[in-house]
C-alpha positions, 0 to 999 in steps of 0.5 A: 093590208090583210095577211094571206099567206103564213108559213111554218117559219113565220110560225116558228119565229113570231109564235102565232099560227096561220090560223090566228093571222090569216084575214087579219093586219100585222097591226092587229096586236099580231106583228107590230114591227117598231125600229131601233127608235122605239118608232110603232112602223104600224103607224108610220113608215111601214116599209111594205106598204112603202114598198107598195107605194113605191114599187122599190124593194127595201131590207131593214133590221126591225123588231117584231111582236113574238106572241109571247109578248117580247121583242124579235131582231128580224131582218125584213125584205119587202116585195110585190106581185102584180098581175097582167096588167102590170098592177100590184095585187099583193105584198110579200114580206119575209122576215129572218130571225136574227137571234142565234138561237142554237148559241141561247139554247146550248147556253140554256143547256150547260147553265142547266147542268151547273145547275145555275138557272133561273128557271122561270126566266131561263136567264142565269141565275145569282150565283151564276152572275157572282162566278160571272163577276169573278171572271170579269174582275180577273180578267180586268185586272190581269189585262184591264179588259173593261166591262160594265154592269146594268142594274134592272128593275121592272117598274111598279111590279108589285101594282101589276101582281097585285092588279093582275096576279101572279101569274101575269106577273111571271108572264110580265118577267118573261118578256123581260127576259126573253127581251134580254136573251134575244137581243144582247150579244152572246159573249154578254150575260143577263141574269136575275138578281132576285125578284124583278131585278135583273143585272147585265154584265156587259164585256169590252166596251166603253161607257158610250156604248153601255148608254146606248145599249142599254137605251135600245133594251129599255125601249124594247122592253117597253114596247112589248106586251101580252094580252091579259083579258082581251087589253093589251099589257106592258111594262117599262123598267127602271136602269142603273149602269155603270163601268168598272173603275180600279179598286172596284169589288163586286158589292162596290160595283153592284150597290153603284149600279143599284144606287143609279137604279133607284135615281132613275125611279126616283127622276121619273121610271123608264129611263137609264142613268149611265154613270 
């Protein structure tokens, strides 16, 4: 199915402009929608081209590509149009974005004034994440709110900056990050630690949740990608989460998630050791 039509929303929540879609298939390193499994829906269950099949309209949550190499939460409608004869000559798509990006950019703006962001990554940056720390345990104690934490670690980092360069290696974080920001809950915060470790202090939740959560960031993470001299580049991460328990300080809480961090590289890479 050839793209035909591309309006200025479709630019501004995917990146690519009409120009680099029109005549061109979503599968074509454009789009490439994958559902909350990971499943690649280019190549299997493609709710347009069901719904061309079919002639049922369907709506689902999904992720696209942004151009920039990270993952989208869009909410996708499916149509048709047909002709005179009652044939189907075209199918629509509209697609929302399900981010709040108002609610990102204005954190953005007061993380700028305190002057604790990471400006590469846009995420908060250490010292941050230690206030952030201070808040939680505070909270935790007074009213034993519970939260979690996961520990971040992109794999082989160091073969992609030495393969690639650095500045692939900055674009390479980005698509970590711009994964974190887009798709994790606005009360939660994601920072970088240092390097290509990122922490996640994840609020009011339980370990059953942070296993799930944090396998739904993995997966997104590993499906995005950048383009780098024409082939396709990815990356996958390592993670380490774990909740607080009493007696707990931050350096306790933080080396058990990087402990977890360093099991799941040592069991393999690409996968969560929640504990």
């Amino acid at each position: 199915m050839q793209i035909t039509y591309w309006n200025e929303a479709a630019e501004r929540i995917t990146g690519f402009s009409s120009q680099e879609v029109l005549g061109h298939r979503c599968s074509d390193n454009i789009l490439r929608h994958v559902d909350a499994n990971g499943i690649n829906l280019c190549e299997a269950g493609c709710p347009l081209y069901t719904t061309l099949c079919d002639r049922k309209k369907r709506e689902a949550e999904l992720f696209l590509h942004h151009k920039k190499g990270f993952r989208v939460p869009v909410s996708v409608r499916t149509s048709f149009i047909t002709d005179s004869q009652g044939e189907i000559t075209h199918g629509i798509e509209l697609f929302t974005d399900l981010h709040d990006k108002d609610l990102t950019d204005l954190r953005i703006k007061e993380l700028e004034k305190m002057a604790l962001l990471d400006t590469l990554t846009q995420l908060a940056n250490r010292e941050y994440l230690i206030r952030e720390f201070a808040t939680r345990f505070s909270e935790y104690q007074k009213y034993e709110i519970p939260f979690g934490i996961l520990f971040i670690d992109i794999d082989h980092f160091k073969t992609i900056n030495d393969t690639y360069g650095h500045n692939t290696g900055d674009e390479i974080l980005k698509i970590v990050s711009n994964t974190l920001l887009g798709n994790t809950r606005s009360f939660d915060i994601f920072g970088r630690w240092g390097g290509d470790e990122f922490i996640g202090i994840i609020r009011n939740i339980d370990s059953i949740f942070l296993q799930n959560f944090s396998e739904q960031i993995r997966m997104l993470i590993e499906s995005a990608f950048i383009i780098e001299n024409g082939k396709r580049l990815n990356c996958t991460v390592s993670i380490g989460g774990t909740m607080v328990v009493p007696g707990d300080t931050v350096e306790k809480l933080v080396d058990r998630a990087d402990s977890l961090m360093y099991e799941s590289k040592k069991n393999g890479r690409n996968r969560i050791i929640i504990r």
